[in-house]
C-alpha positions, 0 to 999 in steps of 0.5 A, a space after each residue: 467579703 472579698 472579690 474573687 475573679 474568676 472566668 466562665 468560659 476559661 476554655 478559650 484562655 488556651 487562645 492566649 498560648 497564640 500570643 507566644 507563637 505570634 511573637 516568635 514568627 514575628 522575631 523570626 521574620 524581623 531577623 530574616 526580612 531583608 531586601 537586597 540592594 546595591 551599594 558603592 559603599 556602606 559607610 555612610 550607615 555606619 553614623 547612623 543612629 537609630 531614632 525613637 520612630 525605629 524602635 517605636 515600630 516594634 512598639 506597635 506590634 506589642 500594642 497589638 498583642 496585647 489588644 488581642 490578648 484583651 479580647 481572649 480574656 474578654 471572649 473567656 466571661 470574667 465574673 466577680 462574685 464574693 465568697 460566702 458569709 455566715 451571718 445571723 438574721 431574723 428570719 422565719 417561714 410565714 404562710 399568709 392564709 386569706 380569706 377571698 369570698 364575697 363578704 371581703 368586698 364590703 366596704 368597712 374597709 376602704 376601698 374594700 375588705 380584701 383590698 385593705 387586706 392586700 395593701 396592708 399584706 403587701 406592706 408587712 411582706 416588705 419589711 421582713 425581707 429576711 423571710 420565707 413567706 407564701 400565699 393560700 386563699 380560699 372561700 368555698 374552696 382553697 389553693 396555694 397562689 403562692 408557695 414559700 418564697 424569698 423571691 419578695 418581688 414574686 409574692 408580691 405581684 402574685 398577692 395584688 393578683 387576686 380579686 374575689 371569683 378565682 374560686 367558689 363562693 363561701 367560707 372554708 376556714 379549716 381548707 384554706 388552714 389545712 392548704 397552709 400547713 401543708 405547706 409550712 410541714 416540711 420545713 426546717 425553720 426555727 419558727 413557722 407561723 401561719 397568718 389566717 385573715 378571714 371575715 366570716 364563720 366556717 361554712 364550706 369546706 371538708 376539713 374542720 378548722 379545729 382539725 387543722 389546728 391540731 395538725 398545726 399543733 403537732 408540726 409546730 406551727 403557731 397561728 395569728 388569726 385575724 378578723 377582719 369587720 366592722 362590729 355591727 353591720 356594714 355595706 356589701 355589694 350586691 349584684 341585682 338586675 338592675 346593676 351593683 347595689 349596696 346593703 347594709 348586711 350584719 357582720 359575722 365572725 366565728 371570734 370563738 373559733 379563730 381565738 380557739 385556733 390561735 390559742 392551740 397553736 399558742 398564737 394570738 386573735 386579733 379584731 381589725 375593725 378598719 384599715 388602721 387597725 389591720 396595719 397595726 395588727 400586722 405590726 404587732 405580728 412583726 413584733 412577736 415574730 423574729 427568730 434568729 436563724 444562721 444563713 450563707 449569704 452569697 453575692 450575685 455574680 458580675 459580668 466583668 468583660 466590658 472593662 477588657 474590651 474597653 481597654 482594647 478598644 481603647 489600645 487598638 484606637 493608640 495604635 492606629 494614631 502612631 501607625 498613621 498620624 505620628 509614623 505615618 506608615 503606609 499599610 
């Protein structure tokens, strides 16, 4: 790619046409300055050689227009950007789909359920740069924390932001689905996938999760389910009187639900019985999931003026050194 100068403000590039006219009066002025004096005799000037100091003069007021020249191309905003590049990348459209009810706080998973679930979705998000990916959570309800981003920082910090309590308690599976797909239906990617991370049996909620599945079967959506849980039983805090407690709870997943989802939509179910496993799970998704799709690559613009207002500065500083130190010309 190349790098194109332009300027934002080009309007004050007309300021320059004032350098031309500076020039001319000065001319005018130093062919008509003259100070009258009386002489005896002239003939003593016809010896005289100019020196370098006499034509250095001249010297200065060039130095000065072009300072002032400087600074109207500064005032004018130069920027640099480069042109556009049609590259292939894989890139696809994800949305994360994630469970938040009161079961993601047992602690199969350190420090919890929904906090290994965090770290290690924060992980695959920063290594498919090249993709669109957003965020729904649910429990007894669902809603979009995210929309379908590039904008990876933002998705990130919104990601770590949530914690169990945004919503209703209980387990929506087919709300927090359908949230997804409806998300992912308008758009034109080649590849659409949805990644439900849950940890319970559907509940709560108005639509069913095999209804949304067929939803996502029909706008080509394909959907990684993932349960999350250890096989058995496992602790979970509970609240009593008498502070936060912990019992040993048994472990329910809907495994038949979810593998039917995913089989729907021609995706694939997964077990994470501890973190290890959830990251190898993501990794796997990572596996499968690349598409090659064309995009327009385009460069940031760069604020270019400093240099110009250096070199003015820079000029400005020479010219004040002849005038007064080498010239030693009084104002």
């Amino acid at each position: 790619m190349i790098a194109k100068l332009h300027f934002a403000d080009p309007e004050y590039l007309w300021l320059l046409l004032l350098i031309p006219v500076a020039v001319a009066w000065y001319w005018y002025k130093l062919r008509h300055y003259s100070v009258p004096m009386q002489l005896s005799s002239t003939a003593v000037f016809k010896k005289f050689i100019p020196g370098w100091k006499h034509y250095a003069r001249y010297g200065l007021f060039g130095l000065r227009m072009l300072v002032v020249g400087l600074l109207i191309l500064a005032l004018a905003r130069p920027q640099t950007n480069l042109n556009r590049q049609d590259i292939s990348v894989e890139g696809i459209d994800i949305m994360l789909a994630t469970d938040i009810s009161s079961t993601m706080l047992a602690e199969d998973l350190k420090p919890n359920r929904l906090e290994a679930a965090k770290e290690v979705a924060v992980e695959f998000i920063s290594s498919r740069p090249d993709d669109r990916i957003g965020l729904v959570v649910f429990s007894g309800e669902s809603f979009t924390q995210c929309p379908i981003t590039s904008n990876h920082a933002l998705l990130i910090n919104l990601y770590k932001d949530i914690n169990f309590g945004m919503i209703d308690d209980g387990t929506a599976i087919g709300d927090g689905l359908a949230t997804a797909v409806n998300r992912l239906k308008e758009s034109k990617a080649k590849s659409k996938v949805i990644i439900l991370l849950t940890d319970g049996i559907n509940n709560m909620g108005s639509i069913d999760p095999q209804s949304a599945a067929e939803i996502a079967e029909l706008y080509g959506i394909r959907i990684y389910t993932i349960g999350v849980g250890t096989i058995g039983t496992a602790l979970f805090p509970v609240r009593t009187q008498y502070g936060t407690q912990y019992q040993r709870m048994e472990v329910k997943i809907d495994e038949a639900l979810l593998q039917k989802i995913s089989a729907l939509t021609n995706g694939k179910y997964f077990r994470a019985t501890n973190k290890q496993k959830l990251l190898e799970v993501y990794k796997e998704i990572d596996r499968l999931e690349k598409s090659k799709i064309d995009v327009t690559e385009f460069s940031r613009k760069k604020e270019e003026f400093l240099p110009f207002v250096i070199l003015a500065l820079l000029l400005l500083t020479l010219e004040f050194i002849i005038r007064f130190a080498v010239l030693k010309l009084v104002p």
